[in-house]
C-alpha positions as CSV (number, residue, x, y, z in Angstrom):
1,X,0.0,0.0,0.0
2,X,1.4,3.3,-0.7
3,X,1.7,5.7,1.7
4,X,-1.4,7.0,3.5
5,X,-2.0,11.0,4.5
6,X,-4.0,13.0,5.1
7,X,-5.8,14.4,1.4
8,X,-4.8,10.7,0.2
9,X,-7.8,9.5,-2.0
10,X,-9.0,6.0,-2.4
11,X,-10.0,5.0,-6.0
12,X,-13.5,5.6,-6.9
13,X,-16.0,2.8,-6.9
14,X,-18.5,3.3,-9.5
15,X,-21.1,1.0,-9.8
16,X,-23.6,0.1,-12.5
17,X,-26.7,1.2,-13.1
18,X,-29.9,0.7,-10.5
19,X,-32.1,-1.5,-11.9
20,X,-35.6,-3.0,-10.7
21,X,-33.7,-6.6,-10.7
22,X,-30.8,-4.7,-8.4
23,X,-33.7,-3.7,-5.8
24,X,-35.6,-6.9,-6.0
25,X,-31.9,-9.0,-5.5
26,X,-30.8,-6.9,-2.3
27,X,-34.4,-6.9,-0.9
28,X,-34.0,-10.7,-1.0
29,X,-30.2,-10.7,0.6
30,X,-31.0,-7.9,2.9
31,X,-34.7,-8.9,3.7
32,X,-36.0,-5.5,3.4
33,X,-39.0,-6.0,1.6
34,X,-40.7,-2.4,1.8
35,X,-42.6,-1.9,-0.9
36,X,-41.8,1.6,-1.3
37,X,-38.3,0.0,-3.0
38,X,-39.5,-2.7,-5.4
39,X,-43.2,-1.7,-6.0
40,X,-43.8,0.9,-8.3
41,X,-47.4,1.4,-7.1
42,X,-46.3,1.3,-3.7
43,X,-43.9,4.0,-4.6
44,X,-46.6,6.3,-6.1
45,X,-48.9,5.9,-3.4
46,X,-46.0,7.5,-1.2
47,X,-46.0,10.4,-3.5
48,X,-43.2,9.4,-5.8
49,X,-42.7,8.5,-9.6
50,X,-40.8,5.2,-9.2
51,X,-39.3,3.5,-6.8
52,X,-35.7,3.8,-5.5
53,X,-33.0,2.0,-3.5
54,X,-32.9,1.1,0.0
55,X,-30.4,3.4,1.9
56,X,-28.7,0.4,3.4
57,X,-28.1,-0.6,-0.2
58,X,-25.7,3.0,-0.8
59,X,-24.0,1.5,2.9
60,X,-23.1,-1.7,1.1
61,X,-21.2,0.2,-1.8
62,X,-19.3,2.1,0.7
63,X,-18.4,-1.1,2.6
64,X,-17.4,-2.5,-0.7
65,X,-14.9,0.7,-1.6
66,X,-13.6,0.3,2.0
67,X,-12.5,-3.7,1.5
68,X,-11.3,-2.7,-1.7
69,X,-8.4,-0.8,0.2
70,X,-8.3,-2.7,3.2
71,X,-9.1,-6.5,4.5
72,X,-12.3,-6.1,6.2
73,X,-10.7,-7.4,9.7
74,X,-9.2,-3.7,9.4
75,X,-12.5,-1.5,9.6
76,X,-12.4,-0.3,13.1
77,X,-15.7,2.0,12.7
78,X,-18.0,2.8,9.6
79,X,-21.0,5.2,10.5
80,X,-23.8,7.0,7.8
81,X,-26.3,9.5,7.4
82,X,-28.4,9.2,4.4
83,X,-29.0,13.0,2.5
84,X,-30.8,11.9,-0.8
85,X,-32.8,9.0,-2.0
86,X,-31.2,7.1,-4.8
87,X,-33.5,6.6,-7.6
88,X,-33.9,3.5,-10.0
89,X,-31.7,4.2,-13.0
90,X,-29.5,6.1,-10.9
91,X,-25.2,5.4,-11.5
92,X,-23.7,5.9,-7.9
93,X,-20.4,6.4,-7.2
94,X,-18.4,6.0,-4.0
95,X,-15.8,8.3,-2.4
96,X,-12.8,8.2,0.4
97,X,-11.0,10.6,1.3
98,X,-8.8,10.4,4.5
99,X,-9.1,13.4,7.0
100,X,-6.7,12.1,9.5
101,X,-4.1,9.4,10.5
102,X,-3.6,8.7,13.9
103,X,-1.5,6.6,16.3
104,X,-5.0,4.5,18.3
105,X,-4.5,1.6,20.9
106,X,-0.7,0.8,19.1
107,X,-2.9,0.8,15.5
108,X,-2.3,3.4,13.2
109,X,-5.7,4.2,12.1
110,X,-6.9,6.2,9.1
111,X,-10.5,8.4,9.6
112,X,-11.8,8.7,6.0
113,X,-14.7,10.7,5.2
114,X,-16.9,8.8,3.1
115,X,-19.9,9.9,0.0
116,X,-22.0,8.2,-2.6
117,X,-22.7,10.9,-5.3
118,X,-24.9,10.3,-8.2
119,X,-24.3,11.1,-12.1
120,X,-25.7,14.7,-11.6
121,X,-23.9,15.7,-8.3
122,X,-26.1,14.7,-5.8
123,X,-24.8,13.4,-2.6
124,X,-27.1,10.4,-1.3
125,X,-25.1,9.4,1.6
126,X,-22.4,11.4,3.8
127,X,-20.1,9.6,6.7
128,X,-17.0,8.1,7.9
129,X,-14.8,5.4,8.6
130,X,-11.8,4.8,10.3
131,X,-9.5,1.7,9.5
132,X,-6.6,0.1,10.5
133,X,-3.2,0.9,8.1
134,X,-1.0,-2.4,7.6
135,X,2.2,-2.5,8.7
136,X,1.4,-0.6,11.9
């Protein structure tokens, strides 16, 4: 791994497009069924025009750009908020950027802050993570 500092960025995961099959496949592995994500009806009873993905979906990308750069084992703390729906059709892609290293417990521990933006700028989901380095 090359050196880690604060600024350094970690490689942009971006993802494929939402589908309908997307939703339907995650609301089976996750076992969120609400409607308001798979059911287009469902969704337009709520007020909206389709339906869109579960938040915990946008988590599960993040998680994926964080074991991209480090073994899983490592994640010492991964928190979210969620800021934006993600719509079907929607291309997300996930951010790190690392806002601090620090010496933690005889670790040394990077605190990244974390986004999954959409195609046209939007910002669906804002947090932060703090992992293990190797070689510490």
């Amino acid at each position: 791994m090359t050196p880690v500092t604060v600024g350094t960025e970690l490689p942009p995961l971006r993802l494929p497009e939402i589908s309908r099959t997307t939703l339907a496949l995650f609301a089976g592995a996750s076992g969120d069924h609400n409607r308001i994500h798979i059911d287009i009806d469902a969704a337009r009873e709520a007020g909206l025009d389709d339906v869109f993905a579960h938040g915990m979906l946008s988590m599960a990308y993040l998680g994926r750009l964080l074991t991209g750069w480090v073994d899983q084992s490592a994640i010492r703390r991964f928190a979210v908020r969620f800021t934006a729906i993600t719509p079907v059709h929607a291309t997300p892609t996930c951010h790190g950027r690392v806002t601090a290293v620090d010496d933690i417990d005889g670790e040394r521990v990077a605190t990244l802050a974390v986004t999954v933006t959409l195609a046209d700028g939007t910002t669906t989901l804002r947090g932060e993570a703090a992992v293990a380095l190797p070689g510490a």
